[in-house]
C-alpha positions as CSV (number, residue, x, y, z in Angstrom):
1,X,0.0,0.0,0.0
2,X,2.8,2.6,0.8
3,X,4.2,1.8,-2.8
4,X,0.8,2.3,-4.4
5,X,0.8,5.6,-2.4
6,X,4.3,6.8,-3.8
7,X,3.4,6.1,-7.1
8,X,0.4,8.3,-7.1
9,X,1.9,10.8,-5.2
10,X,4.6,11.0,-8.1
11,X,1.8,11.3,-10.4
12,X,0.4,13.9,-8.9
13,X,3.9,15.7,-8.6
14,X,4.1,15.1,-12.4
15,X,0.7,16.5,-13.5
16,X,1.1,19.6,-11.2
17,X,4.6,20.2,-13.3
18,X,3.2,19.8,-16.0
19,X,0.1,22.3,-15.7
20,X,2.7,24.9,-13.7
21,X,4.8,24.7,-16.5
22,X,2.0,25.6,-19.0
23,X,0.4,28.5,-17.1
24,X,2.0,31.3,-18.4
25,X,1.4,30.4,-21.6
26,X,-2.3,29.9,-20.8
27,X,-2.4,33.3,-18.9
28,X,-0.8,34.9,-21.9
29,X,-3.5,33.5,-24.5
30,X,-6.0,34.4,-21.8
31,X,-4.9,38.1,-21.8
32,X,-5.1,38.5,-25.3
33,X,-8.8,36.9,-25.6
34,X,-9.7,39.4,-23.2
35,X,-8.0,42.1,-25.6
36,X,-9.9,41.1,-28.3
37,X,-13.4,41.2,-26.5
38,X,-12.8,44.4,-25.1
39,X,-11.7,45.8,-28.5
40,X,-14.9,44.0,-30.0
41,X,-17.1,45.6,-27.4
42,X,-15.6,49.0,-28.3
43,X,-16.4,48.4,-31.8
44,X,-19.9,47.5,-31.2
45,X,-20.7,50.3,-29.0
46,X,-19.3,53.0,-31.4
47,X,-21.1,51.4,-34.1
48,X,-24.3,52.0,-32.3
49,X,-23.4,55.3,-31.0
50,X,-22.9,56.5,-34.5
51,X,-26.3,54.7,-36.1
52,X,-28.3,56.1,-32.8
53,X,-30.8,58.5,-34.3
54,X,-29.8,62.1,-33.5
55,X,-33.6,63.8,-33.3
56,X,-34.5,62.0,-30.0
57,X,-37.1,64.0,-28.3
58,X,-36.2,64.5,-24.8
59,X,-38.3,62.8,-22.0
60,X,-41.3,65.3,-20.1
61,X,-40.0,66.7,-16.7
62,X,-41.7,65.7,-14.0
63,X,-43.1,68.9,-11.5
64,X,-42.0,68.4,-8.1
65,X,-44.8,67.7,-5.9
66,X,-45.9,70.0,-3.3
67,X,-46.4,69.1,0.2
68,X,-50.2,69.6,1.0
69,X,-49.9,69.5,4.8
70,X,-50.5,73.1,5.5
């Protein structure tokens, strides 16, 4: 049983080195993904900012309403 338990213990070791020594690739692909989304969302919103119509009436004002307690 202790040799079963070495032997996944090393293949734990293993997998963990293996996934540390990928991460900064991963992180680096993960940054640039998030580059291109915000650049995306940039696009889009000056798209619609540009196609929003430019006669928009302007909502009614409310009145304030007086207190009646007098």
């Amino acid at each position: 049983m202790d040799f079963f338990s070495f032997l996944v213990l090393l293949a734990i070791a293993y997998l963990l080195w293996r996934i540390s020594d990928q991460l900064p690739d991963v992180l680096y692909r993960l940054s640039e993904i998030q580059k291109d989304i915000a650049d995306l969302n940039r696009r889009g919103l000056e798209a619609s900012s540009n196609t929003a119509p430019a006669t928009k009436k302007p909502a009614p004002k409310k009145k304030p309403e007086a207190d009646s307690e007098a």
